[in-house]
Structures are given as structure tokens and as C-alpha cells.
C-alpha positions in Angstrom: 35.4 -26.7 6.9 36.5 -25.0 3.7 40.1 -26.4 2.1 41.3 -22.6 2.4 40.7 -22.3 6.0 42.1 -25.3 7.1 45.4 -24.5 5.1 45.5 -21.4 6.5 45.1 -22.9 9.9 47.6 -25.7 8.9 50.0 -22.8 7.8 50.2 -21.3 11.3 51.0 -24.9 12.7 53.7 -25.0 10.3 55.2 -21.7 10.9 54.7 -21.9 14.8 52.6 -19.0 15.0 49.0 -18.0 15.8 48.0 -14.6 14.6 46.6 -12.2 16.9 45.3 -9.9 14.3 43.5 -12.0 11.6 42.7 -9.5 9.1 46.6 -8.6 8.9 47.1 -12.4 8.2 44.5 -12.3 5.1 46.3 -9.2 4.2 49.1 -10.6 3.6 47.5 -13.8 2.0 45.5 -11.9 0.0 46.6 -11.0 -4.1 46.1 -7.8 -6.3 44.1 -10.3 -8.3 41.3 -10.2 -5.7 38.3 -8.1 -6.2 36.7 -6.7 -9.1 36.8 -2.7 -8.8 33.0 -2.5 -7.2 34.5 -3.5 -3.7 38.2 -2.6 -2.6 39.9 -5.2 -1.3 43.1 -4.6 0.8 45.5 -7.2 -0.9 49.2 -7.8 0.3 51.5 -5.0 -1.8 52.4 -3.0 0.9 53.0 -5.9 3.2 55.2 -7.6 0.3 57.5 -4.0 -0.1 57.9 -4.2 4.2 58.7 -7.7 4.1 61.4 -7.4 1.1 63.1 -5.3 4.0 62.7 -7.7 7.2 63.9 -10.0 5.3 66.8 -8.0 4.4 67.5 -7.5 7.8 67.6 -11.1 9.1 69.5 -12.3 6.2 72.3 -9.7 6.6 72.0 -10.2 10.6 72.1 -14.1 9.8 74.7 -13.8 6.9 77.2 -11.9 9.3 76.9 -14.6 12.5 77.7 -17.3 9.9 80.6 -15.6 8.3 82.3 -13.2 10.6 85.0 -13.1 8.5 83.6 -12.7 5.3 83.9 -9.2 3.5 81.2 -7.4 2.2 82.4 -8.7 -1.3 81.4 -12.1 -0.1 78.4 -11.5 1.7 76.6 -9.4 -1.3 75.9 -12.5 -3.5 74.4 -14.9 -0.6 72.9 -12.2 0.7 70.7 -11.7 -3.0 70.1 -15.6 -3.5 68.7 -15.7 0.2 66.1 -12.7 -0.4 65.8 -13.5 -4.2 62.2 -14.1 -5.7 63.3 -17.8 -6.6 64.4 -18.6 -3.5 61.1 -17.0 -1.9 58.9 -18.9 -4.2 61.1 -22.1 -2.8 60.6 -21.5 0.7 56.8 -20.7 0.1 56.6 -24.7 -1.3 58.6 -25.7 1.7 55.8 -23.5 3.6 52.9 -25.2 1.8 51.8 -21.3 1.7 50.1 -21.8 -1.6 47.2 -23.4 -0.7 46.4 -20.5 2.1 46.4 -18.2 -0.3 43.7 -15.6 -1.2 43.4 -15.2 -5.2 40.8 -14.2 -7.7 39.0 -17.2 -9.5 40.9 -16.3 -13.0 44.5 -16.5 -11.3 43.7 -19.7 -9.5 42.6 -21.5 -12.8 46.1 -20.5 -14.1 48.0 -22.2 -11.8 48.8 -19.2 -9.5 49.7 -20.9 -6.6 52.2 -22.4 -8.0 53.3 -19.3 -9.6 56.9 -18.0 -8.6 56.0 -14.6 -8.6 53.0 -14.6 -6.1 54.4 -17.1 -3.8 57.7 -15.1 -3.3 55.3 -11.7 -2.9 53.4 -13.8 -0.6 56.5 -15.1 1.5 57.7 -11.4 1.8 54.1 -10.3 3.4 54.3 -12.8 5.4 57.5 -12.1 6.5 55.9 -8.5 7.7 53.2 -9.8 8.8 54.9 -11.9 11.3 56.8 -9.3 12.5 54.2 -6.5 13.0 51.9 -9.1 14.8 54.9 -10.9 16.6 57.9 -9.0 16.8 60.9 -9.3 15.4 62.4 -11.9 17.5 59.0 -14.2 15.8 59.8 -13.0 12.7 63.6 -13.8 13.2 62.4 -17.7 14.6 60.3 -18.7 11.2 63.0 -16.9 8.9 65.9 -19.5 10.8 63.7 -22.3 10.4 62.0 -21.7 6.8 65.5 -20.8 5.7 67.5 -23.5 6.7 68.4 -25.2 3.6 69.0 -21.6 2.3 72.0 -21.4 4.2 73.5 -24.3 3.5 73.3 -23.4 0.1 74.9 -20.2 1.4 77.7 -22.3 3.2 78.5 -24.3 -0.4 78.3 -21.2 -2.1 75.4 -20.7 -4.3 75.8 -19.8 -8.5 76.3 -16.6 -9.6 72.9 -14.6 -10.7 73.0 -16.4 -14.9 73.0 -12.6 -16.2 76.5 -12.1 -13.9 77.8 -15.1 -15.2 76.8 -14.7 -19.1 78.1 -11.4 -18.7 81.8 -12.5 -17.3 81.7 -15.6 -20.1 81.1 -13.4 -23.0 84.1 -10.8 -21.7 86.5 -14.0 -21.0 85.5 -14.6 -24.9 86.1 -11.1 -25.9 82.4 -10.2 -26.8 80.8 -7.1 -26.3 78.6 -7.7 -23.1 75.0 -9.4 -23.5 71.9 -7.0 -24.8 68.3 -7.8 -23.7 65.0 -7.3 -25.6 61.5 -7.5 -24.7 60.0 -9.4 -27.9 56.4 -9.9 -26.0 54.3 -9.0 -23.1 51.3 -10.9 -22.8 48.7 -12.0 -19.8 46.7 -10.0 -17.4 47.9 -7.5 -15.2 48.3 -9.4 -12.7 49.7 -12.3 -14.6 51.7 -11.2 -17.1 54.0 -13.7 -19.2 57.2 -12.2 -20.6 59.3 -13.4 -23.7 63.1 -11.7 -23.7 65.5 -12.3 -26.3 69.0 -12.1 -24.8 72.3 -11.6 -27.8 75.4 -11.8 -27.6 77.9 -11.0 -30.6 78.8 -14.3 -32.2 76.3 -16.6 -31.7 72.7 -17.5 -31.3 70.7 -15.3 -29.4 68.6 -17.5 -26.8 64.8 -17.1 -26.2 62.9 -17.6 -22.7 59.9 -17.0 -21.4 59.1 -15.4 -17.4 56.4 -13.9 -15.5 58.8 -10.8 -15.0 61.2 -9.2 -17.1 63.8 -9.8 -14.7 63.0 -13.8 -14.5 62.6 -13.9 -18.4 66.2 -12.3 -19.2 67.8 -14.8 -16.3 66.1 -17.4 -18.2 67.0 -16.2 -21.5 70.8 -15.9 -20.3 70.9 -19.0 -18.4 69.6 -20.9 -21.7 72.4 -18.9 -23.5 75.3 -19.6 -21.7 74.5 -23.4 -20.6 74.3 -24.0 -24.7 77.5 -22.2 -25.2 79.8 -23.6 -22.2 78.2 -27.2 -23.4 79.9 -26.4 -27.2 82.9 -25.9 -25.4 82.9 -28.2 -24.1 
């Protein structure tokens, strides 16, 4: 049997779901990487931007029966680690999702199963996937059970986003607040690599590297501020 069928099978075991509607299931399996412009291939975008909401919705639902008396204040910040692209890319390892997945031969070769961006993408299409073949209430059961250890991370309260926090150490210094610049773009399309510079008046301006701008200037900051708070210490 081919490895990629049987860990797709093995997949559905794990997430206590048999699709009914298999070509939505490669769908959402299925990267922008795949195909190469002679034959269109139907890859797992649009299921990643419906899934971005489902899963919006279960973790606020979810978020609200755990802490009924939290404030919205409260609930904001768990509610953004539990939908956040690393935490995604955390349950998609718990998920053993990327060995089902559906990429071209370049992206494969460059380690993009491990990748976070794609696994988080592909948790998210998933995520719709399971609940346009299943429902909500199926979509609702694998996001409990996938998520566990996300909530008690929740529970203990989880760190502050690294920009947030670089941002509220440099005005408890009395900096201006931090600037980001691209210094380099790099990669494929599909694959791109990011290098962010992040300064703040005063000291050395930290360099990191991510496959989004968004995960480079969280890298850049938390590289930044973990330097800095270490000095002060």
C-alpha cells in the first residue's frame, strides 16, 4: 500500500473520523505547492480561510465554558494562542497529519511536512473539512480532543505574543516602541523564508529568520527581549 495512503487512513483512526466525501479530505490535505500549471489542482486555501473561522468558533465556545467569569480582556489572549499558527503546527505533530499530506516533490525535499506554516494551514482545512463532511458537533469532538493540552496551557496561562511583550519591556524602559524591517525574502512561492530585523532604541537590534513575516518579527523580538531581560538580569 503506498506510505501516504496508509497515513491518511491512520489519520482518520486517530481523529475518530471516516470521511464520507474523499475528494474533500484530499482537498484539504492537498498544498498550493501541488501541480505544475498544465493541470489545476484543487489544493486546500479556501478550506484553510473556513477552518481559521470553525476554529474560532469552538475555541471562543470552549474558552467561555472554561471561564465563565473571565472578561473579554482575559479571554482575547488564550483565545489567539489556541487558534495561533504555532499552536496549529503543534497540534498537527500531535495529529501525525504530516505524513497524510499532499505536497509537490520540491516542498517535500525541503522538509515541508515539518514546516510550521503548512501544518497549521493544514490543521485549519481540516478543521473545515470535518465540519462540512461531519457537522459541527464532529468538528467540535476532534477540536476537544486534539486540543487538550491547549487548554491547559490556557488554564496556566500562556506567554504573551514576544512582539506584546518586547513592546511593554521597551515602554517600562522608556524607549520608543520596537520598529520591524524586512532585510530578505527568499524561497519559492510557496516556501518563502523571511529575515526581519527588529530595533529598539538603545541596544542591539536582533536578527531572525521565519517562513512568514509575522513568525520572523516574533522570532526577531523574542530573540531581542530574552537577550535583554537576561542583561538584567
Amino acid at each position: 500500500m503506498d506510505r501516504r495512503v496508509a497515513a491518511v487512513g491512520d489519520l482518520e483512526r486517530r481523529i475518530g473520523h471516516k470521511f464520507e466525501d474523499r475528494e474533500l479530505l484530499e482537498r484539504a490535505l492537498t498544498h498550493a505547492s501541488v501541480g505544475d500549471g498544465a493541470k489545476k489542482v484543487r489544493d486546500n486555501e479556501v478550506l484553510e480561510f473556513i477552518g481559521d473561522r470553525v476554529l474560532g468558533l469552538l475555541a471562543a465556545e470552549a474558552l467561555a465554558e472554561r471561564f465563565p467569569k473571565a472578561k473579554e480582556g482575559e479571554l482575547a489572549p488564550r483565545l489567539n494562542a489556541l487558534v495561533s499558527r504555532e499552536t496549529c503546527a503543534r497540534v498537527a505533530r500531535k495529529a501525525e497529519l504530516g505524513p497524510a499530506l499532499r505536497l509537490s516533490a520540491s516542498s517535500s525535499k525541503i522538509g515541508g511536512r515539518e514546516t510550521d506554516s503548512i501544518l497549521a494551514g493544514a490543521t485549519e482545512a481540516l478543521m473545515a473539512a470535518l465540519y462540512q463532511d461531519g457537522g459541527l458537533e464532529t468538528a467540535r469532538r476532534v477540536f476537544l480532543d486534539l486540543w487538550a493540552d491547549e487548554f491547559d496551557r490556557a488554564k496556566e496561562g500562556r506567554p504573551r505574543d514576544p512582539k506584546t511583550a518586547l513592546q511593554e519591556w521597551a515602554q517600562g524602559k522608556g524607549r520608543p516602541l520596537p520598529t520591524y524591517r524586512v532585510l530578505d525574502r527568499t524561497g519559492p512561492d510557496h516556501a518563502p523564508v523571511f529575515t526581519v530585523e527588529v530595533v529598539v532604541k538603545g541596544v542591539d537590534p536582533a536578527i531572525a529568520k521565519g517562513k512568514s513575516r509575522q513568525e520572523a518579527e516574533k522570532a526577531a523580538a523574542k530573540l531581542l527581549l530574552d537577550r535583554e531581560v537576561a542583561g538584567d538580569s
